[in-house]
Jmol script that loads the backbone (N, CA, C; Angstrom):
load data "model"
ATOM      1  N   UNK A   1      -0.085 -51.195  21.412  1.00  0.00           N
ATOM      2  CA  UNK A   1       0.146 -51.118  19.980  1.00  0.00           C
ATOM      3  C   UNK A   1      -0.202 -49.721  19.446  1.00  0.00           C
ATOM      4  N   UNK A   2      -1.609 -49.476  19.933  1.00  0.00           N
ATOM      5  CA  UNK A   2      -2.053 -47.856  19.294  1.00  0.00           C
ATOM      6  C   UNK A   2      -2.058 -46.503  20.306  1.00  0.00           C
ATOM      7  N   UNK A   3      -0.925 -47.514  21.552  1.00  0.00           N
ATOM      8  CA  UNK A   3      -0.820 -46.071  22.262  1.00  0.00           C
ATOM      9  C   UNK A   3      -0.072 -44.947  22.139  1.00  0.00           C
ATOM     10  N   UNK A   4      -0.425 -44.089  22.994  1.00  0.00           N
ATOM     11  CA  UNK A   4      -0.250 -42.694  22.828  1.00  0.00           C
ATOM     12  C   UNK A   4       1.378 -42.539  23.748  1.00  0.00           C
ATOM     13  N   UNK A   5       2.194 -42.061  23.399  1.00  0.00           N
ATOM     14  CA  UNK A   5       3.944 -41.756  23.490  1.00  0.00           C
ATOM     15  C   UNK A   5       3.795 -39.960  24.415  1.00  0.00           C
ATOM     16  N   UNK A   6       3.454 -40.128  25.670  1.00  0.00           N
ATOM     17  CA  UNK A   6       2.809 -38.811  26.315  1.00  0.00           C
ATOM     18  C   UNK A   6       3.735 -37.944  26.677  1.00  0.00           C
ATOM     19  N   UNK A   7       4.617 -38.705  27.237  1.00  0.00           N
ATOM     20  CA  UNK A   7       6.208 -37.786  27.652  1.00  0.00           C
ATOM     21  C   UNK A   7       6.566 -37.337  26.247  1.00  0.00           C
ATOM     22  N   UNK A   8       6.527 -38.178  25.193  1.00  0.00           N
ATOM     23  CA  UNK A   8       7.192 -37.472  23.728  1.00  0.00           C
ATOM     24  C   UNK A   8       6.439 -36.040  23.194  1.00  0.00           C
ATOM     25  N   UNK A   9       4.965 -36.429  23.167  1.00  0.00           N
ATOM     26  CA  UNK A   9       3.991 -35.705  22.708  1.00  0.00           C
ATOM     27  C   UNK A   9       3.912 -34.082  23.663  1.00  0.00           C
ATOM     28  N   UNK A  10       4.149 -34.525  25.118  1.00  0.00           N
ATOM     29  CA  UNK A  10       4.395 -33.420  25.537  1.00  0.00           C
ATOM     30  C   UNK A  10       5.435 -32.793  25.813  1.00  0.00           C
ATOM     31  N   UNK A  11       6.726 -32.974  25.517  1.00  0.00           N
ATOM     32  CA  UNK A  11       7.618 -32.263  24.967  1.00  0.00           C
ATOM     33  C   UNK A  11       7.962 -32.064  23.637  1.00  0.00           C
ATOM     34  N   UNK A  12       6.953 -32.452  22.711  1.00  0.00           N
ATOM     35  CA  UNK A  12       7.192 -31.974  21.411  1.00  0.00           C
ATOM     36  C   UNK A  12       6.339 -30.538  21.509  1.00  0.00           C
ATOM     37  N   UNK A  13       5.001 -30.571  22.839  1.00  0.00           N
ATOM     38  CA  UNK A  13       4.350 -29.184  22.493  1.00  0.00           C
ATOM     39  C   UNK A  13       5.012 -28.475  23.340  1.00  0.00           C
ATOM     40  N   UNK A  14       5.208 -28.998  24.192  1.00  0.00           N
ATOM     41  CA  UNK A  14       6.207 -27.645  25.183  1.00  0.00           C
ATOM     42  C   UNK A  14       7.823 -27.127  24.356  1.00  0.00           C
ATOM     43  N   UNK A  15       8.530 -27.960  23.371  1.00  0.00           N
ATOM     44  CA  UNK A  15       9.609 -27.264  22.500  1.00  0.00           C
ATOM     45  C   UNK A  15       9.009 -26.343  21.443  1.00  0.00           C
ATOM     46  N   UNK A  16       7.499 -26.730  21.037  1.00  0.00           N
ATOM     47  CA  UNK A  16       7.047 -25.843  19.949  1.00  0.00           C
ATOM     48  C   UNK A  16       6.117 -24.409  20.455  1.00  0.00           C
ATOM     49  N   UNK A  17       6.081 -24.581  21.530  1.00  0.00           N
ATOM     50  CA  UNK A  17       5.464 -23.383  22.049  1.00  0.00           C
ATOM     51  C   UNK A  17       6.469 -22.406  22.877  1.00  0.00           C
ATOM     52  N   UNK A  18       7.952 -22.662  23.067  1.00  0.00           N
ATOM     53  CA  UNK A  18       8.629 -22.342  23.869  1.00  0.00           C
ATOM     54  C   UNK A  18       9.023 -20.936  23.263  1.00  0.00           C
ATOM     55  N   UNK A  19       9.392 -20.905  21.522  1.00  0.00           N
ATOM     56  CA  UNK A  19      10.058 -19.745  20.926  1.00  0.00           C
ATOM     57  C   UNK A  19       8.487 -18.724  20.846  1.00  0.00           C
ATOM     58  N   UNK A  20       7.289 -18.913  20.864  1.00  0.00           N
ATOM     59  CA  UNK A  20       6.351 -18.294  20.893  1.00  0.00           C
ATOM     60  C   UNK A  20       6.276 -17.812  22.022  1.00  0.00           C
ATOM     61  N   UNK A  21       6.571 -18.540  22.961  1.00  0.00           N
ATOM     62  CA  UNK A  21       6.181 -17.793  24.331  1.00  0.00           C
ATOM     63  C   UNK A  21       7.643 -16.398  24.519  1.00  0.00           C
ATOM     64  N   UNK A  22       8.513 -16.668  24.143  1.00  0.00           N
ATOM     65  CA  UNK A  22       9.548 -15.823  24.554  1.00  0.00           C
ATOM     66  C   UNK A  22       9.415 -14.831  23.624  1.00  0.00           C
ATOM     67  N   UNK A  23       9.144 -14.833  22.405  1.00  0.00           N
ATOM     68  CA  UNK A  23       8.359 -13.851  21.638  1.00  0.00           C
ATOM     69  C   UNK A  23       7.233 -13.044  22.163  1.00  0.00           C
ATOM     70  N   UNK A  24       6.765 -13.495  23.078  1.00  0.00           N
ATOM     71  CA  UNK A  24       5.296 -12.630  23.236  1.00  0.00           C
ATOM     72  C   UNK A  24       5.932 -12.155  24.542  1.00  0.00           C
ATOM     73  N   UNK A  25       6.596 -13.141  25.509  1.00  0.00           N
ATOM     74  CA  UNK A  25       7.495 -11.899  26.716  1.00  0.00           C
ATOM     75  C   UNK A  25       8.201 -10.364  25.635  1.00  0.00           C
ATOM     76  N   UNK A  26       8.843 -11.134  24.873  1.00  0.00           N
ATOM     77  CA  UNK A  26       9.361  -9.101  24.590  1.00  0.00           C
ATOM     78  C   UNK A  26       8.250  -8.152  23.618  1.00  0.00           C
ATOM     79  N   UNK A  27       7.562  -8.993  23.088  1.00  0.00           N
ATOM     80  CA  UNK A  27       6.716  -8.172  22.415  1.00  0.00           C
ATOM     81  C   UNK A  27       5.449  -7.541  23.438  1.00  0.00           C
ATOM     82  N   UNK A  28       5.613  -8.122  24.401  1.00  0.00           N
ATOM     83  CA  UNK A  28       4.646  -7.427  25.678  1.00  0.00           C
ATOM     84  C   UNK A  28       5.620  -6.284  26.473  1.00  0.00           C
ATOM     85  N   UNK A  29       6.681  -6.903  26.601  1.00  0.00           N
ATOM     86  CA  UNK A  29       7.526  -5.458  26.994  1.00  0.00           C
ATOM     87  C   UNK A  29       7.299  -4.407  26.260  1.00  0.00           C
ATOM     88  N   UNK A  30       7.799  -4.279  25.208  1.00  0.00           N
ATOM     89  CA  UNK A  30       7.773  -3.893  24.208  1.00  0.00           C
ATOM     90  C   UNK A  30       6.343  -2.732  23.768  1.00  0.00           C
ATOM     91  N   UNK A  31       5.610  -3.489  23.804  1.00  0.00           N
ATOM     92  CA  UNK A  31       4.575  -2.554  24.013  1.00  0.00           C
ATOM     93  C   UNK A  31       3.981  -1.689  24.729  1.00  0.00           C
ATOM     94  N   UNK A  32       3.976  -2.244  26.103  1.00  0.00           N
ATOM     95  CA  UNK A  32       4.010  -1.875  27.446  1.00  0.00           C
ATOM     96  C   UNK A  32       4.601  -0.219  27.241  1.00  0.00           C
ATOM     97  N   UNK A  33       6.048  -0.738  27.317  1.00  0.00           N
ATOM     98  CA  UNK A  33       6.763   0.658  27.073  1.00  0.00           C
ATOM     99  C   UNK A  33       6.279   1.745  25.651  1.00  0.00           C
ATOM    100  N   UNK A  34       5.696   1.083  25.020  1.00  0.00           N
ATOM    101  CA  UNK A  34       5.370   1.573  24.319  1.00  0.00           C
ATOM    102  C   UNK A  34       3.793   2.585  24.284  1.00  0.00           C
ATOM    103  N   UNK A  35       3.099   2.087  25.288  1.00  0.00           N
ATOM    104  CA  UNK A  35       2.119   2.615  25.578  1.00  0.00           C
ATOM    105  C   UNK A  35       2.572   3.510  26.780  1.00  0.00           C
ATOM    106  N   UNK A  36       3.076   3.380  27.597  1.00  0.00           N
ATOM    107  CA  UNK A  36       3.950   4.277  28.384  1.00  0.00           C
ATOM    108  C   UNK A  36       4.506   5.201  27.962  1.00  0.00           C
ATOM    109  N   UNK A  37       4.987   5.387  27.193  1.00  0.00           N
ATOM    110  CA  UNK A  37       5.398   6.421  26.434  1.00  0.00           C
ATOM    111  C   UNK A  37       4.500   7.782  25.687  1.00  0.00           C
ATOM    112  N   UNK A  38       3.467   6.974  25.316  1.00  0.00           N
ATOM    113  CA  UNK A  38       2.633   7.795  24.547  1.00  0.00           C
ATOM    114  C   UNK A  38       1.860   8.392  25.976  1.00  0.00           C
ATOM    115  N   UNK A  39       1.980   7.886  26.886  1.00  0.00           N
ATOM    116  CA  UNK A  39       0.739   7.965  27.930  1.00  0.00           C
ATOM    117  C   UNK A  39       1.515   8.990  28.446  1.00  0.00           C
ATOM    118  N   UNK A  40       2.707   9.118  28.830  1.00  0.00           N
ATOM    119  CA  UNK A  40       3.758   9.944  29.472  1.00  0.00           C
ATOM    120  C   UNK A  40       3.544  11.542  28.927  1.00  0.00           C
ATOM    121  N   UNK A  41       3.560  11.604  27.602  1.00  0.00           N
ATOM    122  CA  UNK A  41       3.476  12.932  26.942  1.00  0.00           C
ATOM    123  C   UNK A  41       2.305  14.060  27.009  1.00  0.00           C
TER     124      UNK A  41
END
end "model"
wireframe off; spacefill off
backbone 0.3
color backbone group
């Protein structure tokens, strides 16, 4: 009656963490090169 729906619950956090995670892949590129750059000069 008051159980917990685990397959639902954990693909509701793995769809809500998915656009964050691919955000922080390019924003780590992103920086990366970006510190590379400055380091280069």
């Amino acid at each position: 009656e008051h159980g917990v729906d685990v397959p639902g619950l954990l693909s509701a956090v793995v769809l809500s963490m998915l656009p964050i995670f691919i955000v922080y892949l390019f924003a780590r590129r992103a920086l990366v090169q970006g510190l590379m750059g400055v380091g280069g000069k």
